[in-house]
TORDRENKOL-202270 format. One line per 3 residues: number of its first residue (from 1); for each residue x, y, z of N, C-alpha, C. Coordinates in steps of 0.02 Angstrom, whole numbers, m for minus. Layout:
NUM) X Y Z X Y Z X Y Z | ... .
//
This chain:
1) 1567 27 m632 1531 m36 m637 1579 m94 m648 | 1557 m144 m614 1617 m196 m611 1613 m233 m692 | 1639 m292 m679 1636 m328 m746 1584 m374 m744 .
4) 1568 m395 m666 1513 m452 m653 1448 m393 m660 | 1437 m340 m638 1402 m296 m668 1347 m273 m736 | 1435 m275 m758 1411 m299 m842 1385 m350 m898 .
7) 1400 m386 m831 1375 m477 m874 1331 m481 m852 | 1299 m471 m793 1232 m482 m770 1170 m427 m839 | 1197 m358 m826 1142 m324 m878 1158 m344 m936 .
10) 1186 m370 m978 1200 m394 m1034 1148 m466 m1033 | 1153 m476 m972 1125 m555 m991 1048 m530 m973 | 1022 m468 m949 975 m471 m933 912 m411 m988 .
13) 983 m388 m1041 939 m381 m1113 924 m440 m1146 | 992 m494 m1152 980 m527 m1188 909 m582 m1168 | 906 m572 m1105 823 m630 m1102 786 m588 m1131 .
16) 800 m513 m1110 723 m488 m1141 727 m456 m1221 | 767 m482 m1263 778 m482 m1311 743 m549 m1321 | 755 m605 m1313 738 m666 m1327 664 m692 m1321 .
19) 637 m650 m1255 557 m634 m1237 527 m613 m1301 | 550 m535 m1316 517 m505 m1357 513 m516 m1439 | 559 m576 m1438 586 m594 m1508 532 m634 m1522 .
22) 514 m698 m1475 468 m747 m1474 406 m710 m1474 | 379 m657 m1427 321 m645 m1415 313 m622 m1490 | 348 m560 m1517 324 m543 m1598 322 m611 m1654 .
25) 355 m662 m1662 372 m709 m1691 299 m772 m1692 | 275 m752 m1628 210 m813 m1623 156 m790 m1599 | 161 m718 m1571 91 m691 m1518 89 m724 m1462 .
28) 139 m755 m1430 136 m769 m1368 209 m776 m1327 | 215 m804 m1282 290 m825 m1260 344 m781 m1203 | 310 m721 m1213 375 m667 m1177 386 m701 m1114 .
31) 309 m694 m1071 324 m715 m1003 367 m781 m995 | 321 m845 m1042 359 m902 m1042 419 m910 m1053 | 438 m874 m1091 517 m875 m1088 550 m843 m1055 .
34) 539 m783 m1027 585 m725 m1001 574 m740 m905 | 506 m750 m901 518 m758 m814 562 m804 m790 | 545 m860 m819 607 m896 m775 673 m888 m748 .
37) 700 m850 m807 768 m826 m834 780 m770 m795 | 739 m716 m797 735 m655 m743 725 m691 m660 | 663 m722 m653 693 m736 m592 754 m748 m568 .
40) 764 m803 m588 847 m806 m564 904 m775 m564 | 878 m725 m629 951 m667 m625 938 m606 m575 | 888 m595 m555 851 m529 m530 813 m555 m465 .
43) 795 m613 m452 756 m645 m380 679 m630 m418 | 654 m676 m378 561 m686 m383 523 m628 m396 | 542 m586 m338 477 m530 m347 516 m479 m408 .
46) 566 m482 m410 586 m413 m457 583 m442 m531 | 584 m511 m539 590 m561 m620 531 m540 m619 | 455 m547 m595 387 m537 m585 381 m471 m611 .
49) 397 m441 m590 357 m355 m591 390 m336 m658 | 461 m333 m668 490 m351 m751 445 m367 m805 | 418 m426 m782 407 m482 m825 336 m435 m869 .
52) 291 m426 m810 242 m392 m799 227 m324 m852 | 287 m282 m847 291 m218 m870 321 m229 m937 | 339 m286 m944 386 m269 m1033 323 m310 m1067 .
55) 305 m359 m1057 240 m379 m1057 171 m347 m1074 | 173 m308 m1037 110 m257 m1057 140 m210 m1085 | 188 m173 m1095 206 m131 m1165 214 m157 m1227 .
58) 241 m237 m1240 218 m250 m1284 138 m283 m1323 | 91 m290 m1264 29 m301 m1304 2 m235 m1317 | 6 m175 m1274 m11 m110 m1284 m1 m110 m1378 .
61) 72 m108 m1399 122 m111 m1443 75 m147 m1500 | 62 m200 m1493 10 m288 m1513 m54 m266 m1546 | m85 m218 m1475 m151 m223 m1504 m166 m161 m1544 .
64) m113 m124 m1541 m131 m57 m1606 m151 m70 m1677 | m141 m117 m1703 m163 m143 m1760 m241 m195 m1758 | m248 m219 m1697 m273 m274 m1698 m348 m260 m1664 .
67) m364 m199 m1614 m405 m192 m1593 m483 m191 m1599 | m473 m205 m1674 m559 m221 m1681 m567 m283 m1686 | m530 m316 m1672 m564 m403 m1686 m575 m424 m1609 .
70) m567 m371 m1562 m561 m408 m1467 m644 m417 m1492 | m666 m465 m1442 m712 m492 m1416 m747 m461 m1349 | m771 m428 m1345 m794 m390 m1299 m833 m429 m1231 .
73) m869 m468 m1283 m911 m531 m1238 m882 m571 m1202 | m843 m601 m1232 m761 m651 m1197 m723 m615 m1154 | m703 m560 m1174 m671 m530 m1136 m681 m500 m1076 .
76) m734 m458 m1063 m770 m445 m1009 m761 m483 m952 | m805 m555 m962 m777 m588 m907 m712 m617 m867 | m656 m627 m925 m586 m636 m929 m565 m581 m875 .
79) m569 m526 m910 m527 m457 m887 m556 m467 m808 | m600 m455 m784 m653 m449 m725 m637 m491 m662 | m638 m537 m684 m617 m607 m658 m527 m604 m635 .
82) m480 m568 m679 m435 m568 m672 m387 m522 m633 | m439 m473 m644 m437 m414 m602 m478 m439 m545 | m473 m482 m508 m511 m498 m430 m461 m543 m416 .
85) m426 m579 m445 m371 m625 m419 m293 m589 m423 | m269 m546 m455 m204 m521 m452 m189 m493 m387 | m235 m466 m333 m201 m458 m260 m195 m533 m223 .
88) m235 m584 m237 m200 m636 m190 m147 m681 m225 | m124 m663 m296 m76 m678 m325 m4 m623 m283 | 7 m559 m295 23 m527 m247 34 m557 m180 .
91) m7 m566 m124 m12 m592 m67 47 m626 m72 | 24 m679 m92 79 m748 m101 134 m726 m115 | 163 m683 m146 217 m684 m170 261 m650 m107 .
94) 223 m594 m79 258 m578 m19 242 m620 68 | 225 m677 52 226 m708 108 292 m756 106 | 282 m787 60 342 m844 30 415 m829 41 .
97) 447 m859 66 508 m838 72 534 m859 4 | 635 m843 m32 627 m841 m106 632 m932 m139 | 669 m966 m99 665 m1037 m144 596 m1069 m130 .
100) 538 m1047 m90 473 m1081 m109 434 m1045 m174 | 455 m967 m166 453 m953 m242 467 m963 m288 | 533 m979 m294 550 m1013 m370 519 m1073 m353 .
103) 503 m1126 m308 459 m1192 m321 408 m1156 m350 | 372 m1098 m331 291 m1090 m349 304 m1067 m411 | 336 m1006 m436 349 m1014 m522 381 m1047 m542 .
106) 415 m1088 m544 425 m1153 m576 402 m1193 m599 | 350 m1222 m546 311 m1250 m563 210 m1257 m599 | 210 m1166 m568 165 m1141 m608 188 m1166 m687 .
109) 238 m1130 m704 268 m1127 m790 270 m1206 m806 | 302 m1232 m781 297 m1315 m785 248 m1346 m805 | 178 m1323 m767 105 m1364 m763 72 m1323 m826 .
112) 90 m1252 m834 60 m1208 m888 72 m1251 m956 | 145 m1250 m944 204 m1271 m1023 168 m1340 m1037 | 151 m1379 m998 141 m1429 m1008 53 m1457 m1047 .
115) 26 m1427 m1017 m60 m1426 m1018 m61 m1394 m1093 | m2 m1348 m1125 m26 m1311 m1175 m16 m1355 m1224 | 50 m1382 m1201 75 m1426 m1252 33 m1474 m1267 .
118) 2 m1490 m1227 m45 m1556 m1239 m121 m1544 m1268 | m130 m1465 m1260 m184 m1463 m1299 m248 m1483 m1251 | m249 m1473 m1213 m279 m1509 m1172 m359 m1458 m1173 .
121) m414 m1510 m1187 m496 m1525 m1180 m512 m1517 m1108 | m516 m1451 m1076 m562 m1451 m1040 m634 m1424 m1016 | m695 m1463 m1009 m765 m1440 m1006 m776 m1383 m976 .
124) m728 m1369 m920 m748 m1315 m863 m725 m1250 m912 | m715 m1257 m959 m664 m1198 m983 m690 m1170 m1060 | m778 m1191 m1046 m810 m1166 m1119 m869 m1113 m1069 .
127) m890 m1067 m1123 m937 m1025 m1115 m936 m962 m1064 | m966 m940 m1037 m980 m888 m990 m912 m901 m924 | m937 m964 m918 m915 m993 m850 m845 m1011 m836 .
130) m817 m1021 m901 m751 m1050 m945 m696 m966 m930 | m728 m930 m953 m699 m854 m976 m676 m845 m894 | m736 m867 m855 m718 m830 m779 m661 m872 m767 .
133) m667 m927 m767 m617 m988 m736 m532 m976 m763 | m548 m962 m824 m487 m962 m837 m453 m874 m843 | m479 m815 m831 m490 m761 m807 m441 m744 m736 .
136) m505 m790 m684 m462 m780 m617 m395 m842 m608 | m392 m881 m668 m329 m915 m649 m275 m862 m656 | m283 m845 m734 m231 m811 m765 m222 m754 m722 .
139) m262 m707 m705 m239 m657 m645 m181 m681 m590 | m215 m709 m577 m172 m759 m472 m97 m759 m522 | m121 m794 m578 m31 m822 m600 2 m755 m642 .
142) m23 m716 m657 11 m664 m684 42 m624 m633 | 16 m632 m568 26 m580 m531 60 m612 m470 | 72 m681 m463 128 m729 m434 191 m751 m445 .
145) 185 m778 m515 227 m796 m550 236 m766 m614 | 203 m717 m651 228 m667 m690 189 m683 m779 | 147 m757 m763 132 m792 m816 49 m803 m819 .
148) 31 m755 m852 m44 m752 m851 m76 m790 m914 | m65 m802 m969 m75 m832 m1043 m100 m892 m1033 | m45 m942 m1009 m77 m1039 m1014 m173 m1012 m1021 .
151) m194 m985 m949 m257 m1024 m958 m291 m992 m1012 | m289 m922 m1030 m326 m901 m1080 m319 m918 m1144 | m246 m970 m1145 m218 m1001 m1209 m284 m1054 m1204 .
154) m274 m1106 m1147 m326 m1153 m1136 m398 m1149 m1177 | m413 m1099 m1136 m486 m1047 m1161 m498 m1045 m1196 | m458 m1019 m1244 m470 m1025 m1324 m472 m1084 m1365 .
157) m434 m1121 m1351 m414 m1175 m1374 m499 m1212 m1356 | m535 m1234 m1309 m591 m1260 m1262 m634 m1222 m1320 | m624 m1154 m1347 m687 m1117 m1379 m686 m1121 m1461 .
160) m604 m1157 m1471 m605 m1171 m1552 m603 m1098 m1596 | m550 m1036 m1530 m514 m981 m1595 m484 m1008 m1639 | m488 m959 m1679 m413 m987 m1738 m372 m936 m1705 .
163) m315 m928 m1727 m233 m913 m1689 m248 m810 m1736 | m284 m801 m1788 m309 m740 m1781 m357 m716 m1750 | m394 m744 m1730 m450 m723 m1671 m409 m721 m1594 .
166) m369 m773 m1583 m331 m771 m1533 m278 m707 m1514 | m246 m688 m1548 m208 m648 m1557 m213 m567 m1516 | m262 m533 m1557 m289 m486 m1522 m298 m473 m1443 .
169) m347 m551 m1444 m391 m547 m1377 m358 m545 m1325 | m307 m597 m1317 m243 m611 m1297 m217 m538 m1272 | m171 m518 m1318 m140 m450 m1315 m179 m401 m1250 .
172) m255 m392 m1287 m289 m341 m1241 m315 m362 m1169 | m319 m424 m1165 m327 m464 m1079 m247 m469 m1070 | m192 m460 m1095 m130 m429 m1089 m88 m382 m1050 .
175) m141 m306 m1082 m130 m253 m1059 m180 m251 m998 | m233 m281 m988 m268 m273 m921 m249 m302 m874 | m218 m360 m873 m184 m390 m817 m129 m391 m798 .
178) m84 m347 m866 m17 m340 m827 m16 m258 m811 | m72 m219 m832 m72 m143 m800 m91 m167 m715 | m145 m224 m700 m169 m232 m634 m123 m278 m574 .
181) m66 m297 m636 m33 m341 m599 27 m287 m580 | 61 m247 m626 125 m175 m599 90 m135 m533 | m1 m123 m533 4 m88 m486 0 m108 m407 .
184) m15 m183 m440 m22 m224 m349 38 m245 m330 | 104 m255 m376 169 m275 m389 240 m226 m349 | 220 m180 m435 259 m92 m409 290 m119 m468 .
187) 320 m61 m466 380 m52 m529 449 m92 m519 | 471 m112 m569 541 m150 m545 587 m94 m539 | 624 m114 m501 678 m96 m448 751 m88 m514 .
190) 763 m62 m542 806 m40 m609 846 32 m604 | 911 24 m620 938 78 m630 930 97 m695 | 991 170 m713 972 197 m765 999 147 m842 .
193) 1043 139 m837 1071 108 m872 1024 36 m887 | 1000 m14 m828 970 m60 m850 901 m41 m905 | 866 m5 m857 822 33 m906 799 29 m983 .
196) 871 78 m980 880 93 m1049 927 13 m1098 | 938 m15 m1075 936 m83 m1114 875 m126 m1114 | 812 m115 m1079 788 m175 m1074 746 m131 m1137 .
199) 721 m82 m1131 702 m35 m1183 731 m67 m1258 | 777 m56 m1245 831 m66 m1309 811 m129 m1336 | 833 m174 m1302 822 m259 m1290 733 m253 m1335 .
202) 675 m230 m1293 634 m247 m1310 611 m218 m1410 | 631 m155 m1411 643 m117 m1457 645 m161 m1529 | 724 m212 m1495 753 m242 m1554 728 m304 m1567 .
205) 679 m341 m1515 668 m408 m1513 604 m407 m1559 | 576 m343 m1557 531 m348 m1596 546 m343 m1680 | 582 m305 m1705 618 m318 m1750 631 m379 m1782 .
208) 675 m409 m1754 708 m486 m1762 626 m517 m1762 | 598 m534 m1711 552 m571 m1709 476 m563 m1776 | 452 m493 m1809 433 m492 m1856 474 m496 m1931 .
211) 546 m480 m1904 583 m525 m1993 585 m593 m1976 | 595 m627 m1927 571 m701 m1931 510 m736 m1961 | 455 m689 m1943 375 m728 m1935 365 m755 m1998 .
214) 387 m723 m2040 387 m751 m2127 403 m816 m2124 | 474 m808 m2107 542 m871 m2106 510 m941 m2087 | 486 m923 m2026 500 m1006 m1969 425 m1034 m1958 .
217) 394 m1081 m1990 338 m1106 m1978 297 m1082 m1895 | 235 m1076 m1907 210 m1069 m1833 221 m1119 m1779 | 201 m1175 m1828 195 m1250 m1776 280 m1257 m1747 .
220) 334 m1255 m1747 386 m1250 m1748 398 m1202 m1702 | 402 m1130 m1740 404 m1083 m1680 377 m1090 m1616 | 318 m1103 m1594 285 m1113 m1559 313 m1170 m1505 .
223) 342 m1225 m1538 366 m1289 m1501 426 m1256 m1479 | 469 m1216 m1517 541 m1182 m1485 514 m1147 m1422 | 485 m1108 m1411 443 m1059 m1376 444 m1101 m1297 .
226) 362 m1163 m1320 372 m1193 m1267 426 m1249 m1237 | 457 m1276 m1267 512 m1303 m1258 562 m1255 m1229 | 593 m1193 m1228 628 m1156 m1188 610 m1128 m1130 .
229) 519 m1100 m1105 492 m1084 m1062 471 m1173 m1025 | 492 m1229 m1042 490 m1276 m993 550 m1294 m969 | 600 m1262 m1002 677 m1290 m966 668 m1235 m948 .
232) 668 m1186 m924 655 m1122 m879 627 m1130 m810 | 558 m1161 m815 523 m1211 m776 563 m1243 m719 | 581 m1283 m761 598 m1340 m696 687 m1317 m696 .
235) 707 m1296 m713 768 m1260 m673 774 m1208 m622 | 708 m1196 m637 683 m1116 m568 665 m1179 m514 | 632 m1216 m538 587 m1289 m478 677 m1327 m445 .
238) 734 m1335 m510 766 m1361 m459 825 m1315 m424 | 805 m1254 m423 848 m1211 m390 813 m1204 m334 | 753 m1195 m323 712 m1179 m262 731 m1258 m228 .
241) 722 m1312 m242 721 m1365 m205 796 m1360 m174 | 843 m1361 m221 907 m1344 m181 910 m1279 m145 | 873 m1233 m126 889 m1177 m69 836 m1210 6 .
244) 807 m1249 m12 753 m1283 47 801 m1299 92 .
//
């Protein structure tokens, strides 16, 4: 193995060290932080299917503790909804050649990072109707761009969870859309050795990231979080514009 070899898998625990650090640290974040970063080290579709699979082992991981507070009612439609949009999320991804992809996750994460930050009130995104909407968004984008959360973050936010009601629900519309998003996807493309670091990587991020949660205010954490998954963003947006 060369030396550029080695710097590449080194750099490609350390995102998903950094994913998994944030995701234990706030209940959210892996994708937002880690796709961007994988795309570009690994290309579009293989940062995706990654993203996807470490992703759903850690809400699997998430919701072992947490599983009686899901919402069955909420969720239903979420899951359902999301599971009908992850093949034309798919689609897209293999039509696109790769710098209109990094424009399309780029700027997916961009418009996500942004809308969360702002907290943003929207009507379409309460009740029955709300769950679907933001359901089949989060599918298409989990299964495009690797980032399914913004809208169900939205969702909640529109329905007035608190961040323990959130938590759970999250996690387990988690494991349903990134189990539906690996099998319309596939497995990433990994040797043995990468493997067994991203393993490692994820292993330890969780670690680090629950001796933090004490430490570092939420509101804070949370702004680190999205503040690094938006310079992720628009550096994937201006790498794609420069391959046009």
């Amino acid at each position: 193995m060369t030396a550029g070899e080695w710097a590449g898998d080194a750099l490609l625990a350390g995102i998903v060290l950094l994913g998994s650090s944030v995701q234990w640290l706030t209940g959210m974040g892996f994708a937002l932080v880690a796709v961007p970063a994988l795309v570009l080290l690994l290309g579009p579709a293989q940062g995706v299917v990654l993203a996807n699979c470490a992703a759903g082992v850690i809400c699997v991981v998430g919701l072992a503790g947490g599983w009686r507070r899901v919402r069955p009612s909420a969720m239903l439609p979420l899951c359902a909804a999301a599971v009908c949009t992850v093949p034309a999320g798919t689609w897209l991804t293999r039509q696109l050649p790769e710098s209109w992809l990094l424009l399309v996750m780029g700027g997916l994460v961009t418009a996500a990072v942004l809308l969360v930050m702002r907290g943003t009130r929207v009507p379409a995104l309460r009740g029955r109707r709300g769950a679907v909407v933001a359901g089949a968004a989060g599918g298409f984008m989990n299964s495009a761009a690797g980032v399914g959360g913004p809208p169900v973050s939205l969702y909640a936010l529109n329905a007035g969870w608190t961040v323990r009601e959130f938590v759970p629900n999250a996690m387990f519309y988690g494991v349903v859309v990134n189990a539906f998003s690996v099998l319309s996807n596939g497995m990433p493309e990994l040797g043995g050795v990468q493997w067994v670091l991203v393993v490692g990587a994820m292993g330890a991020g969780g670690l680090i990231g629950r001796g933090l949660a004490s430490r570092i205010p939420e509101k804070r954490a949370r702004l680190l979080v999205l503040s690094l998954a938006l310079t992720g963003g628009v550096t994937a947006v201006g790498k794609g514009l420069w391959g046009l």
